[in-house]
C-alpha positions, 0 to 999 in steps of 0.5 A: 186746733184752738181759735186763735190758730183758726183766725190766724190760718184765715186772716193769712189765707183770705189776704192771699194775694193771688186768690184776691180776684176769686174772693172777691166774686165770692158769693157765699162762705162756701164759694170762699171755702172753696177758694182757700182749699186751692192753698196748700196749708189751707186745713180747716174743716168746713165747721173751723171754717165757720166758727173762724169766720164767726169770731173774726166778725165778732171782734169786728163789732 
């Protein structure tokens, strides 16, 4: 999976309405990792997990 595909499934997955209140009492990337496998399309290993996370921070800046 490329990191266009890896962005797009979280951007979809962290506004998740119906996770909203368990992500927001998230304390960690892995508490937020484990939220979003609760989603069935929700496949990203923990490392795609990170490098998403890590891409989607950088366009941020």
């Amino acid at each position: 999976m490329d990191i266009e595909e890896i962005k797009h499934m979280l951007f979809h997955a962290l506004t998740e309405e119906s996770l909203e209140a368990k992500l927001d009492a998230a304390k960690s990337q892995q508490e937020v990792y484990g939220i979003l496998q609760e989603l069935d399309y929700f496949t990203l290993s923990m490392e795609e997990f990170q490098q998403g996370i890590k891409a989607m921070q950088n366009e941020a800046e």
